[in-house]
C-alpha positions as MATLAB code, in Angstrom:
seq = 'XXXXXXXXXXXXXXXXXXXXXXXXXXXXXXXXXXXXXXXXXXXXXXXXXXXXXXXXXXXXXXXXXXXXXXXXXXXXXXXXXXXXXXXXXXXXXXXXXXXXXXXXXXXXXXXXXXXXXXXXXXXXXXXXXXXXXXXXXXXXXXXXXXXXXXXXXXXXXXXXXXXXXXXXXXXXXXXXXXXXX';
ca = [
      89.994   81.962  100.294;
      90.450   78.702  101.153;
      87.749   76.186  103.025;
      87.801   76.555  106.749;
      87.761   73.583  108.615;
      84.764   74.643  110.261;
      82.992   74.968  107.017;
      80.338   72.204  105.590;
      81.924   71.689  102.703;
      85.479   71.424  104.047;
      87.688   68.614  103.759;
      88.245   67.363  107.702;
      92.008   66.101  107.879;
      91.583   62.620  108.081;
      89.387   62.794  104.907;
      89.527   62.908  101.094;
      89.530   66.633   99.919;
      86.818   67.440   97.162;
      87.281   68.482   93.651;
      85.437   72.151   94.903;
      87.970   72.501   98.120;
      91.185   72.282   95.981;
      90.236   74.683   93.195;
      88.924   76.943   95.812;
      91.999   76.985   96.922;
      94.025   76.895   93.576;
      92.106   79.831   92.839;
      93.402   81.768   96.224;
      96.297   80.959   97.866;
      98.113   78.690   95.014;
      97.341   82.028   92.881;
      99.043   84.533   95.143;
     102.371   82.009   95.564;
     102.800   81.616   91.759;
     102.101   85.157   91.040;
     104.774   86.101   93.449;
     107.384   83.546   92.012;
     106.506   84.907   88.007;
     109.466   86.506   86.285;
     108.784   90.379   85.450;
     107.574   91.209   82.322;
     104.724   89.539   81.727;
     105.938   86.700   79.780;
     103.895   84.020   81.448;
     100.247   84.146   82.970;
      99.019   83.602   86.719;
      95.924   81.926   85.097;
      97.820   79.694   82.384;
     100.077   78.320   84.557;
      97.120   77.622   87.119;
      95.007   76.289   84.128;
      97.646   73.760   83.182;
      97.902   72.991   86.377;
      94.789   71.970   86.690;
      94.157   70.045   83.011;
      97.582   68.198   84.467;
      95.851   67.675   87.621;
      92.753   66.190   86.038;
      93.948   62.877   85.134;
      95.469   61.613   88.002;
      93.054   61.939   90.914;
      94.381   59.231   93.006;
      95.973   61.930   95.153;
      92.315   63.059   95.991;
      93.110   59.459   98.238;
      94.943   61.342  100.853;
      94.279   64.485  102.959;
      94.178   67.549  101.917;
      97.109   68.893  102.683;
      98.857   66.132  100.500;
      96.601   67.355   97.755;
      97.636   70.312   98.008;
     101.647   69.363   98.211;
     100.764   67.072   95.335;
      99.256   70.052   93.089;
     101.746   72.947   94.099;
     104.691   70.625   92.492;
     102.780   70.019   89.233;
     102.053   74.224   89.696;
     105.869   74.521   89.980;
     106.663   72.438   86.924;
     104.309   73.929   84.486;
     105.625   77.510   86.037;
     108.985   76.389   85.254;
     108.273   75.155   81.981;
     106.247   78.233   80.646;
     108.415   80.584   81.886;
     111.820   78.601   80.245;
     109.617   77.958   76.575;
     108.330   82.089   76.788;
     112.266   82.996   77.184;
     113.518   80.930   74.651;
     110.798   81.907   72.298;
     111.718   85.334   72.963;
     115.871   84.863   72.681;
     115.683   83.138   69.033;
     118.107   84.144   67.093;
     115.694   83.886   63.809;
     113.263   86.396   65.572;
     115.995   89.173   65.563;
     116.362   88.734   68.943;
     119.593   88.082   71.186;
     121.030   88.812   74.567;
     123.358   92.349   74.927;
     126.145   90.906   76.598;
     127.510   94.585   77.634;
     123.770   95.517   78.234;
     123.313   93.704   81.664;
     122.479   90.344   79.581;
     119.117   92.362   78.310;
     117.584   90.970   75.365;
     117.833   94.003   72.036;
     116.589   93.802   68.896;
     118.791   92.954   66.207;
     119.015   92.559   62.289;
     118.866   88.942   61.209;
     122.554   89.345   60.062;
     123.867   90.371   62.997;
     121.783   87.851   64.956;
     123.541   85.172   62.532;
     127.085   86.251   63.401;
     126.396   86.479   67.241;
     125.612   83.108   67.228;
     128.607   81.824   64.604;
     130.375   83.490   67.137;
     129.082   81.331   69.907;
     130.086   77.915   67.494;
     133.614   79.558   67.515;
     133.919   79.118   71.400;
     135.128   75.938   72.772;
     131.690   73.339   72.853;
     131.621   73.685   76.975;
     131.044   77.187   76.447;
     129.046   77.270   73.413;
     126.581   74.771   74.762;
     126.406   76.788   78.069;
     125.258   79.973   75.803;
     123.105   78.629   73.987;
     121.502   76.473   76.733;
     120.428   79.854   78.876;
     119.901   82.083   76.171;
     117.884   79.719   73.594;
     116.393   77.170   75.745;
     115.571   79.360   78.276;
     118.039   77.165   81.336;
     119.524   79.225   84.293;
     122.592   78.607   84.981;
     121.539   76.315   88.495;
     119.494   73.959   85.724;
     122.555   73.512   83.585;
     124.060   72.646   86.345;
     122.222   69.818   87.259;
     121.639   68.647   83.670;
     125.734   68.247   83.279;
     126.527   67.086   87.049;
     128.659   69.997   87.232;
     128.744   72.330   90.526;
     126.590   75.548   90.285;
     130.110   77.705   90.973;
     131.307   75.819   88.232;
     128.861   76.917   85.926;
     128.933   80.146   86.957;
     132.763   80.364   86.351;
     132.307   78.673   83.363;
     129.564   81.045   82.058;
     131.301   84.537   82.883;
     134.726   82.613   81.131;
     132.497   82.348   77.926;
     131.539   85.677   78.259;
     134.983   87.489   78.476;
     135.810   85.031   75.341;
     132.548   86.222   73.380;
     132.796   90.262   74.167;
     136.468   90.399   72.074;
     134.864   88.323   69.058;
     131.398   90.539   69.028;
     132.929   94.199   70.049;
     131.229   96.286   67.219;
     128.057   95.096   68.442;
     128.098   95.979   71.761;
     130.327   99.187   72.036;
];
């Protein structure tokens, strides 16, 4: 729960929050918002994203300068990145290609196990699409980008990557039918 104003230990508004105030708080509220914006499946911890959070935290205390609820704003964006950044490096860990495992494109975009060999030719597949598309592909489903991130990255439109994306889809599903009948 986090400290209560009326509490003795509480950061008042016009003052410097402690050290013991914001964890408190890490530990309750910034743990039920994180947890609730976590991908199914498990990939990525509650407490590692909270612990990173914290060791990132650590080192630059001059927020602890200004009240508490800038603290807090301060420490729920580096909560966000690291979120961000665990959950994109657990996907693309889980989508390499050399671990047998790739995305079923008539599968609802699912990942399914896969030899190595047929892995290899999804992805020769992918370098046989024009290089808009093939870097689109291999941006979501290797580095772990949605399609709102690529977006950004290229300066293109979100609609634009959308249409883009399903475009190098409808190419991909002729050149990889046997694997996904």
């Amino acid at each position: 729960m986090p400290p209560r104003l009326n509490s003795p230990n509480a950061a008042l508004p016009n003052q410097n929050p402690s050290w013991d105030d914001l964890v408190a708080w890490v530990e309750s509220d910034l743990r039920r918002q994180v947890q609730g914006e976590l991908p199914p499946g498990g990939l990525v911890s509650v407490t590692g994203v909270l612990l990173t959070t914290l060791r990132r935290a650590v080192p630059k205390s001059g927020f602890l300068n200004g009240s508490f609820q800038e603290a807090k704003n301060y420490i729920r964006g580096i909560a966000t990145n690291a979120r961000r950044e665990k959950t994109r490096n657990a996907l693309a860990n889980k989508r390499q290609p050399e671990n047998g495992v790739v995305v079923s494109i008539a599968e609802g975009l699912e990942p399914v196990d896969v030899s190595e060999r047929e892995a290899q030719e999804i992805w020769e597949a992918v370098d046989r699409l024009p290089t808009e598309f093939a870097n689109l592909l291999r941006a979501v489903y290797i580095e772990g980008f949605t399609q709102k991130e690529y977006a950004e990255q290229t300066g293109d439109s979100a609609k634009q990557v959308e249409r883009l994306f399903h475009r190098a889809l409808e190419q991909l599903k002729p050149m990889l039918g046997h694997h996904f009948e």
